[in-house]
Structure formats: C-alpha cells, structure tokens
C-alpha positions as CSV (number, residue, x, y, z in Angstrom):
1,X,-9.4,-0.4,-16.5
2,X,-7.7,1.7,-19.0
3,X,-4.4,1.7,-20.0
4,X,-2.2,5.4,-19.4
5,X,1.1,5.7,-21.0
6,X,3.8,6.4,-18.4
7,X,5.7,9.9,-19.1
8,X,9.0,10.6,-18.0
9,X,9.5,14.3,-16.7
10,X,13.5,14.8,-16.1
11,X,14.9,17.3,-13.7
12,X,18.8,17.9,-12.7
13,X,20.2,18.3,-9.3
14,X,22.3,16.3,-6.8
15,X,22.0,15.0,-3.2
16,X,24.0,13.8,-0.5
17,X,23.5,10.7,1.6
18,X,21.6,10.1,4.8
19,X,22.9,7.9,7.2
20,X,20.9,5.9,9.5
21,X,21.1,2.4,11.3
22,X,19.8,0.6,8.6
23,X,20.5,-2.2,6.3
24,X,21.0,-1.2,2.5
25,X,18.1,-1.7,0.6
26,X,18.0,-4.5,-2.2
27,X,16.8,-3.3,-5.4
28,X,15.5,-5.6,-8.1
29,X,13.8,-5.1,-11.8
30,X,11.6,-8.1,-12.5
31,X,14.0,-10.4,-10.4
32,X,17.1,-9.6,-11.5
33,X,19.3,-6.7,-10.3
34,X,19.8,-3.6,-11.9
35,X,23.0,-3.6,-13.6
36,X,24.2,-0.1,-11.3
37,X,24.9,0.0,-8.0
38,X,21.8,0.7,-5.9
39,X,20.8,3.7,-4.3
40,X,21.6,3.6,-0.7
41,X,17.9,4.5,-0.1
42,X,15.3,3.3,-1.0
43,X,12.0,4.9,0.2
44,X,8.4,4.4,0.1
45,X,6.1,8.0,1.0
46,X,2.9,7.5,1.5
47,X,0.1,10.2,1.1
48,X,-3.1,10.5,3.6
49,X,-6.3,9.8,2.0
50,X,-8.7,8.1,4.1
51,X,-10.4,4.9,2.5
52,X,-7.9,6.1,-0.8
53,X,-5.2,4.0,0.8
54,X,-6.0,0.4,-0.3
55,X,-4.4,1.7,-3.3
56,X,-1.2,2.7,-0.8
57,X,-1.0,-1.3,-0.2
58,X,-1.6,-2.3,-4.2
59,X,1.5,-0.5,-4.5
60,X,3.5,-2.5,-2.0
61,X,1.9,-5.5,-2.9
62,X,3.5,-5.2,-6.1
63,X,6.7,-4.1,-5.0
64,X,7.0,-6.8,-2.9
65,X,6.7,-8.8,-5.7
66,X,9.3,-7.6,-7.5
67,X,12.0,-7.8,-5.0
68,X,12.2,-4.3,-4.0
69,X,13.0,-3.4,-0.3
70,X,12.2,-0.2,1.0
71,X,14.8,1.0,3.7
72,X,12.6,4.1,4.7
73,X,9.1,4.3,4.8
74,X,7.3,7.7,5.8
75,X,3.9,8.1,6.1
76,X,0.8,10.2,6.9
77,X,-2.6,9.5,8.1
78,X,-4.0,6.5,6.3
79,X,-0.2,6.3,5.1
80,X,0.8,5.6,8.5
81,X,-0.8,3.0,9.3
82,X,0.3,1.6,6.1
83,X,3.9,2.1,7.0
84,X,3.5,0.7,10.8
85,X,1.9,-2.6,9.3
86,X,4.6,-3.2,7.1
87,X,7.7,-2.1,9.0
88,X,6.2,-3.6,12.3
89,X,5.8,-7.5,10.7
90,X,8.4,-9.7,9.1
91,X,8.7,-9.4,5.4
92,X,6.4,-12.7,4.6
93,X,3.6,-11.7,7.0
94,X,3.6,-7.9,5.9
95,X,0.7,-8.8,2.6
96,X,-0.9,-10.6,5.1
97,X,-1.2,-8.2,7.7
98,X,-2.3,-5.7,4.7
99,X,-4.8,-8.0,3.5
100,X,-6.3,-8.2,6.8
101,X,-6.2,-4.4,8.0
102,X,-8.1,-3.9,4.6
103,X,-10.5,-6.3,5.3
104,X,-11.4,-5.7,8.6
105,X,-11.9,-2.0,8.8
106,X,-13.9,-2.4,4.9
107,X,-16.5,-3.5,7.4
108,X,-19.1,-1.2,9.0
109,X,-19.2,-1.2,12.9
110,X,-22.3,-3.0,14.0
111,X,-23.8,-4.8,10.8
112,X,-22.6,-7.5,8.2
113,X,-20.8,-5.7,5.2
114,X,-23.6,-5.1,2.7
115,X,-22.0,-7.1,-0.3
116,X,-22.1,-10.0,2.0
117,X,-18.9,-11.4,0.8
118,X,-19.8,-11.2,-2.8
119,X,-17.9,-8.2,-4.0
120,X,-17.2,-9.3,-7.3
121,X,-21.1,-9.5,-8.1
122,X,-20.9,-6.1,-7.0
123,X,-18.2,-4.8,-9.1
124,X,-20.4,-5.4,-12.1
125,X,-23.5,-3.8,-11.2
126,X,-24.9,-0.5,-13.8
127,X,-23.4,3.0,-12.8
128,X,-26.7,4.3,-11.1
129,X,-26.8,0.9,-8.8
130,X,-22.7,1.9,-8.1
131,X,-23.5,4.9,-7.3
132,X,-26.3,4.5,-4.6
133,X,-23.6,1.7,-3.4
134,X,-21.1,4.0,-2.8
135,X,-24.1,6.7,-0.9
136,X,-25.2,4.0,0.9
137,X,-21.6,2.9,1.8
138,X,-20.5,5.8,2.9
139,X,-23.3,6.8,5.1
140,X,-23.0,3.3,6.6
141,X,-19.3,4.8,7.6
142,X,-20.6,7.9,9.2
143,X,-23.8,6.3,11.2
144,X,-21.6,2.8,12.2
145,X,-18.1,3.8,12.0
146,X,-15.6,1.5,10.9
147,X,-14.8,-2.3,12.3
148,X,-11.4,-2.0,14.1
149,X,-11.1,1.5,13.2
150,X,-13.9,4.1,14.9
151,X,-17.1,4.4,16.1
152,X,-19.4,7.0,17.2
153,X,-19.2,8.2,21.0
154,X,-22.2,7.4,22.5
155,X,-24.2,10.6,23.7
156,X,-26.6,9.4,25.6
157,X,-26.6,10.2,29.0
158,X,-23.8,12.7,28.7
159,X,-23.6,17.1,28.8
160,X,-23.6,17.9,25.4
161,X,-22.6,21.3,26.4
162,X,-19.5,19.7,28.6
163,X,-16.5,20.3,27.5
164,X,-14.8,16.9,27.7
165,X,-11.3,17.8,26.5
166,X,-8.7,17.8,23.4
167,X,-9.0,13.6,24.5
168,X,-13.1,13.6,23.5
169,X,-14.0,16.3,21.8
170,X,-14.7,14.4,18.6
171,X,-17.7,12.7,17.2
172,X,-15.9,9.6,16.7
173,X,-13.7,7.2,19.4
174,X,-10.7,5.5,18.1
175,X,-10.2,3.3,20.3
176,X,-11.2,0.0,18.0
177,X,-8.0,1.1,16.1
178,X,-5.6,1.1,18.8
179,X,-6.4,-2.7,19.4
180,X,-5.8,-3.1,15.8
181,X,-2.2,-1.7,15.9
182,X,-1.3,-3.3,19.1
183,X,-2.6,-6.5,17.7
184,X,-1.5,-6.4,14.0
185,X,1.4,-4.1,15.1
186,X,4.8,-5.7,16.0
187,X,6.2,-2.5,17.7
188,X,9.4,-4.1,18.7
189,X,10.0,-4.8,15.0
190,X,8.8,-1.8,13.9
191,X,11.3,0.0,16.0
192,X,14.1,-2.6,15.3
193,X,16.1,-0.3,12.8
194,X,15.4,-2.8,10.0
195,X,13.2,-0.1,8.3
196,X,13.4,4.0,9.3
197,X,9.6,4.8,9.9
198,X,8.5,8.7,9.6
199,X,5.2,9.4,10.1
200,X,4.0,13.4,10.7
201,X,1.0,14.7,13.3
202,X,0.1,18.1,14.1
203,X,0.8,19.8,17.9
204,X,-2.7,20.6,18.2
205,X,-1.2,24.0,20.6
206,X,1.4,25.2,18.4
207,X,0.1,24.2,14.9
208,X,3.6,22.9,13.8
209,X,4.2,19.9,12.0
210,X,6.3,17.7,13.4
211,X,7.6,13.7,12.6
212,X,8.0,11.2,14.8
213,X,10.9,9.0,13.7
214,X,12.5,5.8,14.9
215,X,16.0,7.0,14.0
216,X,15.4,9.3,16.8
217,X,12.6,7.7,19.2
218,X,10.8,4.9,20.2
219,X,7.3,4.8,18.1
220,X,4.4,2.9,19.2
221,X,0.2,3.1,18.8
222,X,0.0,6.2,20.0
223,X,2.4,8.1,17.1
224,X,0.7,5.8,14.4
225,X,-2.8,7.3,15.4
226,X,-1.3,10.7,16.0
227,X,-1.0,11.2,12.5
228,X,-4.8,9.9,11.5
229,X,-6.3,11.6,13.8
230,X,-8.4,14.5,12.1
231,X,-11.0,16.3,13.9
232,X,-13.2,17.0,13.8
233,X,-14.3,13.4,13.4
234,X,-11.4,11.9,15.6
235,X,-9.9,13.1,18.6
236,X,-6.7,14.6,19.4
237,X,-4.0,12.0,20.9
238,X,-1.9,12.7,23.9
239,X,2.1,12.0,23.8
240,X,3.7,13.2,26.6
241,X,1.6,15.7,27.9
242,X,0.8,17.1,24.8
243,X,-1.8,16.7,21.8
244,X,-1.4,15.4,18.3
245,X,-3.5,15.9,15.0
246,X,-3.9,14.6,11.6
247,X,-0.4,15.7,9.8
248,X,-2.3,16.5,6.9
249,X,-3.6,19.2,8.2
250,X,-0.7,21.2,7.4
251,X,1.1,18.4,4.9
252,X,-0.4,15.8,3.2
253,X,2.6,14.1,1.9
254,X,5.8,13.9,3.8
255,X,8.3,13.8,0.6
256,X,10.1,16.4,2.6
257,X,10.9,14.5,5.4
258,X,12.9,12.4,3.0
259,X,14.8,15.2,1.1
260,X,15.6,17.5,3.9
261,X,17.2,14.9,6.6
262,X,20.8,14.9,6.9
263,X,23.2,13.7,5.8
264,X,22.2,13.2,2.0
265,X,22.2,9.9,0.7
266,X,21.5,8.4,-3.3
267,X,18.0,7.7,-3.1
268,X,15.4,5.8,-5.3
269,X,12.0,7.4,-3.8
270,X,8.7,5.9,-4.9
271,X,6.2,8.9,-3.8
272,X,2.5,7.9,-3.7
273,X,-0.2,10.2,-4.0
274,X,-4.1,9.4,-3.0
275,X,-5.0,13.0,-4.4
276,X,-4.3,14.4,-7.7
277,X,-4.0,18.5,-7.8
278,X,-5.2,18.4,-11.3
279,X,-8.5,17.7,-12.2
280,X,-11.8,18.8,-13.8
281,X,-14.0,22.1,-12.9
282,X,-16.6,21.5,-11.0
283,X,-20.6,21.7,-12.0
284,X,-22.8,21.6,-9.2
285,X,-21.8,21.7,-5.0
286,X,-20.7,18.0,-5.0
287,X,-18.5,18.3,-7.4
288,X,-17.2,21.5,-5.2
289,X,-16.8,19.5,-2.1
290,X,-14.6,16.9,-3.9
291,X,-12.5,19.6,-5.7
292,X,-11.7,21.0,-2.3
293,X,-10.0,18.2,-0.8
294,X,-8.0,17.3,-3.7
295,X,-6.5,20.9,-4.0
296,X,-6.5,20.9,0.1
297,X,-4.6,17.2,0.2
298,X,-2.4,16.8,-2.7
299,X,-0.5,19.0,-1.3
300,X,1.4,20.4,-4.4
301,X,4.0,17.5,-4.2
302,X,5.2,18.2,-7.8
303,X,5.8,22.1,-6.3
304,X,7.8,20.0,-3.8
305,X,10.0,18.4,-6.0
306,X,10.9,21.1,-8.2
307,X,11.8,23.2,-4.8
308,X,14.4,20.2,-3.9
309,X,15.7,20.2,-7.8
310,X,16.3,23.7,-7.8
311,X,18.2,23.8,-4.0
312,X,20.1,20.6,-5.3
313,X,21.4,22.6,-8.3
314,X,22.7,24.8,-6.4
315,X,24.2,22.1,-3.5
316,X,26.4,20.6,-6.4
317,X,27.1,23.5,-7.9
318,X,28.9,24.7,-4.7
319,X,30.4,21.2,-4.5
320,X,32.1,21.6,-7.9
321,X,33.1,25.1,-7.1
322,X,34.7,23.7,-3.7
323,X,36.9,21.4,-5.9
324,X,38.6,24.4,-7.8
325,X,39.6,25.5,-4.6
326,X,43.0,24.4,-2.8
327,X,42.8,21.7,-0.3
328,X,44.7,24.3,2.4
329,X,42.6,27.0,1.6
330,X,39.2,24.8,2.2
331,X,41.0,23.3,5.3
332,X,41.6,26.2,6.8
333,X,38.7,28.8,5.5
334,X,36.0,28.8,7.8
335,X,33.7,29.9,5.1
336,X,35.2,26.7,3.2
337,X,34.2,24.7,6.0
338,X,30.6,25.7,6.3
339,X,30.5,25.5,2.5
340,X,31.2,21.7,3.0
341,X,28.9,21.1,5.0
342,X,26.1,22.4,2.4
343,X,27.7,21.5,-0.4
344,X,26.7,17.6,-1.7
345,X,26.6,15.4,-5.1
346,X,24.1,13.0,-4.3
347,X,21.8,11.4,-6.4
348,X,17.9,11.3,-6.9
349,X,15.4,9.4,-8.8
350,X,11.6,9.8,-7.9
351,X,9.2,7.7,-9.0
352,X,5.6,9.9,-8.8
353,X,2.1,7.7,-8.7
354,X,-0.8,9.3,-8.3
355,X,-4.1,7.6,-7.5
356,X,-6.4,8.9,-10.6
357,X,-8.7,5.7,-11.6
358,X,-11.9,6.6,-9.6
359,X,-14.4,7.2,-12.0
360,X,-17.5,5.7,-9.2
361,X,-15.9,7.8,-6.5
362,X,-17.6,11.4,-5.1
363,X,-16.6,13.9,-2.5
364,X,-16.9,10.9,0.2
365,X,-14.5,9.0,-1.5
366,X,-12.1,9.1,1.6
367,X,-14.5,8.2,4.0
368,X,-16.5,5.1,1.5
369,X,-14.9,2.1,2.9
370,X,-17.1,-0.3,1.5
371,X,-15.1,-3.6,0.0
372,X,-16.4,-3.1,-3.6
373,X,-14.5,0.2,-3.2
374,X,-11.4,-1.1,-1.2
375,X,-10.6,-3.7,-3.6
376,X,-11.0,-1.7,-6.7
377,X,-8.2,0.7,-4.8
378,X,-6.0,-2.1,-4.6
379,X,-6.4,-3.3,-7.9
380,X,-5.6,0.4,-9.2
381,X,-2.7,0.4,-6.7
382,X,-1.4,-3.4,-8.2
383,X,-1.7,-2.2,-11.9
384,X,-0.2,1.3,-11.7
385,X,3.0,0.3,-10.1
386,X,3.1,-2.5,-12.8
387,X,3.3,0.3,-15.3
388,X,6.1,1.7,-13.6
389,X,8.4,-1.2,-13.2
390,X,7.8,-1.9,-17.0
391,X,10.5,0.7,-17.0
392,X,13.6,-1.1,-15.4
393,X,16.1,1.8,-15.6
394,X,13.8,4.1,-13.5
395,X,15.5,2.3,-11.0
396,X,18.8,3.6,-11.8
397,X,20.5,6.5,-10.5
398,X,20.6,9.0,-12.8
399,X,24.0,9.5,-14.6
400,X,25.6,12.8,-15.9
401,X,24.2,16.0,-15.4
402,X,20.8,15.4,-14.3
403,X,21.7,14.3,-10.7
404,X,18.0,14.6,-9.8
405,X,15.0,12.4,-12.0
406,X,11.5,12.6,-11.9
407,X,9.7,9.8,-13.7
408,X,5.4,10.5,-14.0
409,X,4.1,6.8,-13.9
410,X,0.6,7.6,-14.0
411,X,0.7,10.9,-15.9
C-alpha cells in the first residue's frame, strides 16, 4: 500500500457549543492527553458507500486504539449501521461486534463465500484473476444477496404487474438485516445518552431530508434501515405511518447535521468519506458508471466545509462587534438580543479522510462485498487514520484567528 503525505488545509472561523445529555468526550494522542483542553465534541460522520464501509470501521478500529471517544456519531446508509453497532454495544464489545457485522454480511446469501476462508491467498493473486474476483463477487451480490443483510424477493407465484406497495416494491427484502440489528444492536444502549446518534433517511412523499436523532427521539431498527434503504434495490421503511429512503439520496454525508445543531459547541470532527469528488476522466462506459456515483455520493463535503468557515467568520465577527457595544444597550436592544443569539466564538477542527486506495475496485465497488474486498477496506481504513494521528496537534483546538481548521489526512 503506498504511502500519501498528509496535507494540512487551514481555514478561520468560530463556533459555538452544542449541548446535549452527554458525557464529555476523552481525547488522547498515542495514550497520552493532549496538552489543551479538549473539545467538548468529539464527533465521528460517517459517509454511505455500500460495501466501501469496512473502511468506516478501520477508522474506528484505530481510534479505538488510541483512546479517542467519540461523543456524537452521525451516520448515513452503510454509515448507519456503522454508528448503531458502536453506540448500541459497550465500548469493549463494539470491534467485536464490527468484526462480526463485517464478516457475516461479506458472505453471499445461499453459498459458502468463494475464498473459502482463505482470503489472504486471495489477496495475492495477478490483477486479471482480481479482477474476475471482484466480477464474480459482485454478481454473487446481486443473484444471492447478502448473509444477514438482503436477499432477493421471491417472484414466483406472485403478479408481477401488482403493485405491492412503498413496503415491497423493491427487488430486494431486508429483512435478514433487521435480525442483524436487533441481534447485534443493543437499542437500549444505543439510546442511553452515552453517545448522540444522527442518522438521515429520505420521506419518500415529500423528498426532504430529515435525521433521526436520540437527543430528540427514541431510535431503534427501523431508523437504522431507514437510512440504507435505496431503491430501487431495497424497499422503503415505514415509521409511523410514513416511508423512509436512503438519506443519500439527497446527502451523502451528514457533516451538516453536526455544524448546524444548536447551541454551538468546540468540536474535534473526524469526517469520513467512502467517495472522493476528484478523480480521473473516464475512457470507456464503465469507467462512466463509476464516475457517476462518486460525483453523485461525495457529496461536495469540502463545499460543505468552506460554507460553515465562511458563516462562522461572520458568527464571530458579530460576537466581537457585540463586545464594543455597552452591556445596557445589548440588554435592552432587541436587535442586540437577536444578535446574541447568532453571534458565537466556538471552535472547529476537522479532520477530512477520504477513502481513495482502490486500485481493484470498478463501478460495483459498493455493491462487491466479497471478504478479499472487505478486508482490504479495513486495512485502508486502519492505515489512513494512522496517518492522521501521526499528527498529535490536529487534535487541538485551533488557537488565534483561525477559529475553524481543516486538516486533509489523505490528500
């Protein structure tokens, strides 16, 4: 695997806190604190991305490692689950249940997983051999479906002009993954307070995104699958009385969530991309299809972050100008008081990963769940963060003027 060199893009701006019933997140560097006072969140945002996501827990995996405790996790679509199995299990089960979401649904349906346990044979072989593996792979997911996570509906014997409803009209079931959640799932945990859980679906009638949060709601299976449930391959879920889809199909990343909730609070974000919005042109119709989705899914997250530097500029800015002013004046000015409540000096530092080491990987990339493929995902996941806790001060607030810090770990 090749080395990149980390590069640091810095922004300015300034952020106020966000409050929430839970505990203050420890943040450690290799074991040992960071010499300034920690953020008061910390917060893990995970991308959609299909199969992608074994790199999601890599990430965590390494994280967990170092001693750093997200307080917030919010997630979409593959990054959903993600979240739910590590805020619904205690901290020294949550690998474990990782390990063992990623192994079970890196099986096809029906049949034994072709690299019959020996992945690492596998990982070796010449690039043509990889890449009928990853063809074969990936049809296996479309003709079998995926152990504990879909299968095809069964058509036999059925109208296939019927219209069975926003609940079946699908060409996959997901029930296998429901058991999975409610069996790997600890929902009482999850919805505990411990960790604040975001995760973002689709009304299916009004085409508004829309999060489902356990600062403000009880979560259980049904918001978790809510937010992987793109059709046409999966059906719409119902949640009282009305239908959910896949969040990403209007955002892929919910790093919005996380800036716009209120109050404010100093925040370390580690935002993890399966999709890269950069890439090569493409030279014949395969190379198309896979350009689409990364355009479609990235979802312009760095366009994202420059939006929230800018609009925290101007949020301290106001902040200092509301200190120049007399403390009667603001008390009693009620254009003073609505200027307080936009006005904020909080602090940001982002930490941006981006998923770019798939050199065997094709337009079904998020649908190829075949173990060669989830482990190298992992691996990528593992190594990259490594890279980025190399730096120990990217775990600082910023200091000064630049209120608002963006550091590029896989740039």
């Amino acid at each position: 695997m090749a080395t990149r060199r980390a590069k640091t893009a810095t922004r300015q701006v300034a952020g106020e806190p966000q409050k929430s019933n839970i505990k203050p997140a420890s943040v450690r560097g290799r074991g040992k604190k960071t010499a300034a006072a920690p953020p008061q969140n910390v917060a893990l945002v995970l991308q959609g991305g299909g199969a992608l996501g074994a790199y999601q827990a890599g990430i965590y995996q390494g994280l967990h490692e170092a001693g750093i405790v997200p307080n917030w996790i919010a997630g979409i679509s593959i990054g959903a689950f993600n979240t739910a199995l590590i805020a619904g299990n205690p901290p020294e089960r949550r690998m474990d249940a990782l390990r063992e979401f990623w192994e079970t649904i890196s099986q096809p349906y029906l049949l034994p997983a072709t690299t019959l346990g020996q992945e690492a044979r596998f990982a070796q072989i010449d690039e043509d051999s990889r890449a009928w593996l990853d063809v074969w792979e990936a049809w296996r997911a479309l003709v079998e479906g995926q152990r504990g996570f879909y299968q095809p509906r069964s058509w036999f014997g059925e109208d296939p002009f019927a219209a069975p409803g926003p609940s079946g009209a699908s060409f996959y079931t997901t029930r296998p993954m429901v058991e999975t959640l409610e069996r790997m799932v600890d929902f009482d945990r999850l919805n505990d307070g411990g960790i604040r859980v975001s995760v973002g679906a689709v009304d299916v009638a009004s085409g508004n995104l829309e999060y489902f949060d356990n600062a403000h709601m009880r979560l259980d299976a049904r918001h978790i699958l809510a937010s992987g449930a793109l059709p046409p391959a999966f059906p719409a879920v119902e949640i009282d009385g009305r239908y959910f889809w896949d969040g990403g199909l209007v955002s892929n990343t919910p790093l919005s969530q996380v800036f716009d909730s209120e109050p404010r609070r100093d925040s370390l974000i580690f935002q993890v991309d399966l999709w890269s919005a950069r890439g090569e042109l493409p030279q014949n119709l395969l190379d198309v299809a896979e350009r689409e989705k990364e355009i479609q899914y990235s979802s312009r997250t760095r366009t994202i972050t420059d939006m929230q530097r800018v609009g925290q500029h101007y949020r301290r800015l106001l902040r200092e100008l509301l200190e120049e002013i007399p403390a009667e004046v603001r008390e009693n000015n009620p254009w003073c008081q609505r200027a307080e409540q936009l006005a904020c000096n909080r602090r940001y530092s982002l930490i941006h990963l981006i998923y770019r080491d798939r050199a065997h990987f094709g337009h079904f990339k998020d649908y190829q769940f075949g173990r060669v493929a989830m482990r190298e995902h992992w691996q990528s996941g593992l190594a990259d963060i490594g890279r980025a806790l190399a730096h120990p001060e990217w775990l600082e607030l910023p200091k000064g003027e630049n209120a608002f810090v963006t550091h590029d770990a896989t740039a």
